[in-house]
N, C-alpha and C positions, 0 to 999 in steps of 0.2 A: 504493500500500500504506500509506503512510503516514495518509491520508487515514482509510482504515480504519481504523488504528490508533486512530486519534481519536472515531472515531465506537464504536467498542466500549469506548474511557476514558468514553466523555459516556455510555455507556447502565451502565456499572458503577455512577457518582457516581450517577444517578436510579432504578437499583435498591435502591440502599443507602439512599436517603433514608426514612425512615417513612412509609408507606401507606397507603390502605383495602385495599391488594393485598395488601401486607408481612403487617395487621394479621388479616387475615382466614385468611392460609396458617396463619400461628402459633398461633389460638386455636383452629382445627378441629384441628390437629395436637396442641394441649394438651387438647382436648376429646373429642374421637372418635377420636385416632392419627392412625401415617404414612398410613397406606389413604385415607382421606378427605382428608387434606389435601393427597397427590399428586393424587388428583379434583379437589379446587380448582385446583391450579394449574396441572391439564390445561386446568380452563374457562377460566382467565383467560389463557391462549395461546392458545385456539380466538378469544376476544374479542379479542387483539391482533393476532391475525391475520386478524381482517375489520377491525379501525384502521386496516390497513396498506392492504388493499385498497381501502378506502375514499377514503386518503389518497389511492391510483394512480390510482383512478377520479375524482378532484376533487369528491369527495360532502362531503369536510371543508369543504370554501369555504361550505358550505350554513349550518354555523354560525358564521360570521362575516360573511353577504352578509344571514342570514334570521334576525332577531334570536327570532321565533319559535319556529323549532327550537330554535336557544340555549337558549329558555326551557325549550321541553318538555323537555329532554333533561339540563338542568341539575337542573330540579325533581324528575324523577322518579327520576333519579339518588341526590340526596341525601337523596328519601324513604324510598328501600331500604337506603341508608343504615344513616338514622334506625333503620325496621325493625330490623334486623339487631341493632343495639347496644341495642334498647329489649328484644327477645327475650332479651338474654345478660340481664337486668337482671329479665328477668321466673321466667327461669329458675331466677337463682341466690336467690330470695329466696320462695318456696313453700314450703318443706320445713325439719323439723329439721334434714336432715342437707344438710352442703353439699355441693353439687353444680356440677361445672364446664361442663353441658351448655350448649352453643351456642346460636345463634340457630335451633332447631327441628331440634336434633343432627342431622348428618347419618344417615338409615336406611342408606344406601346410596352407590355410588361414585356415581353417574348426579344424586342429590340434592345432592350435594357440589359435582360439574364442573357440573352448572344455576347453584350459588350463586354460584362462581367468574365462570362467563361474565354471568351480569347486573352483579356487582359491579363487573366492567370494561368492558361494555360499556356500563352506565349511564352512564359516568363521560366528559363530554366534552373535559375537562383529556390524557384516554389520547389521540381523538383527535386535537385540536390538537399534543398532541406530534409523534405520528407525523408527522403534515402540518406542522410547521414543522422538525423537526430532517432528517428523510432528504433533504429536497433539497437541504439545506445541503451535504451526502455525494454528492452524485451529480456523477462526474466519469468521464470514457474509461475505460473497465473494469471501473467499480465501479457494478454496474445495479442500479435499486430492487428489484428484486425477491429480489437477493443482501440488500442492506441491512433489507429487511423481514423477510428468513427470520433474519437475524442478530440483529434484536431479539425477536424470540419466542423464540430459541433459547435467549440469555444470559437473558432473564427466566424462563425454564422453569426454567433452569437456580440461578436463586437461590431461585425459588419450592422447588424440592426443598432447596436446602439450609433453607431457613425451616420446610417439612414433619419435618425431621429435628431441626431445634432443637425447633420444637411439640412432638413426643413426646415428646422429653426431659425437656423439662419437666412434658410429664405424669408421665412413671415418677417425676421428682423430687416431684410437688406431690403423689401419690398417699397422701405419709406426713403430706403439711402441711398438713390444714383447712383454716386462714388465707391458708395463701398460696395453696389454691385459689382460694377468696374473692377474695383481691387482684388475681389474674391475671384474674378474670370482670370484675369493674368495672374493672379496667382497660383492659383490650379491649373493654366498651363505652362506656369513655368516651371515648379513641381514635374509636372509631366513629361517636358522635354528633359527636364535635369535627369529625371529616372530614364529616360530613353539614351541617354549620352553615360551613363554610368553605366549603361550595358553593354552600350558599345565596347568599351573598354574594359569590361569584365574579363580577368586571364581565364583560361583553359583550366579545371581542376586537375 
């Protein structure tokens, strides 16, 4: 039990850290609502939950054994990225009036949970986690498959709370122009920073 203990403090501290996941719940949830933003963070647990499987199935060894994949998976990652933060930026600068629509505001819950699962399945930093942190946790009782449902569970679980700060801050930034404004270029330049940080990610 203890064991666990541990392994749900170590997935708190790396939910809490700032993210392309964190960044991404928050600004659909200041952009388009809760509605959409719980879509995102429904995809980006569908996405952590093929990590996990992947990690069970020894399909993560692929990017560390196949520098290849590495590549692909790195690149394409941080050009959706790029995408993502280059739309908040194209969005908010069109129009007299300011607008805080997203990267191609979500229409729909289904457009939302698609944005969510690529923005984490792109990301091969998601996988490497899962495949080096859960077998660290695997001991008599405590089976991966318990340990995998537990990290999608707690990151659902912060993604809603992120979905609920988002709106908030929409009702608040609804009276504030500027600080619409601020919240757009800031979440994508978050965005692009995470995109350019991948780029540069070594080979494990």
């Amino acid at each position: 039990m203890s064991e666990f203990i541990l392994f749900v403090g170590a997935l708190v501290v790396v939910y809490l850290l700032p993210g392309p996941d964190m960044v991404l719940v928050l600004q659909t949830g200041a952009s388009a609502g809760r509605g959409p933003a719980i879509a995102t963070g429904a995809g980006l647990a569908l996405a952590r939950a093929a990590h996990v499987a992947f990690a069970g199935l020894g399909l993560a060894a692929l990017l560390t054994t196949s520098p290849m994949a590495f590549e692909v998976v790195r690149f394409v990652g941080s050009a959706y990225l790029l995408w993502l933060g280059l739309e908040i930026l194209r969005s908010d600068s069109g129009d007299d009036a300011i607008r805080i629509n997203g990267p191609k505001q979500p229409s729909s819950h289904g457009t939302a949970l698609w944005r969510g699962f690529l923005t984490n399945i792109l990301n091969p930093k998601a996988l490497l986690f899962c495949s080096v942190l859960l077998p660290q946790f695997i001991v008599p009782g405590v089976q991966f498959l318990m340990l995998g449902m537990t990290l999608v569970v707690v990151g659902l679980a912060f993604d809603l709370t992120y979905a609920t700060v988002g709106s908030l801050l929409s009702g608040w930034m609804s009276r504030r122009p500027l600080a619409q404004r601020a919240q757009s270029w800031t979440f994508a330049a978050l965005l692009i920073g995470f995109a350019l940080r991948l780029v540069l990610m070594p080979h494990p």
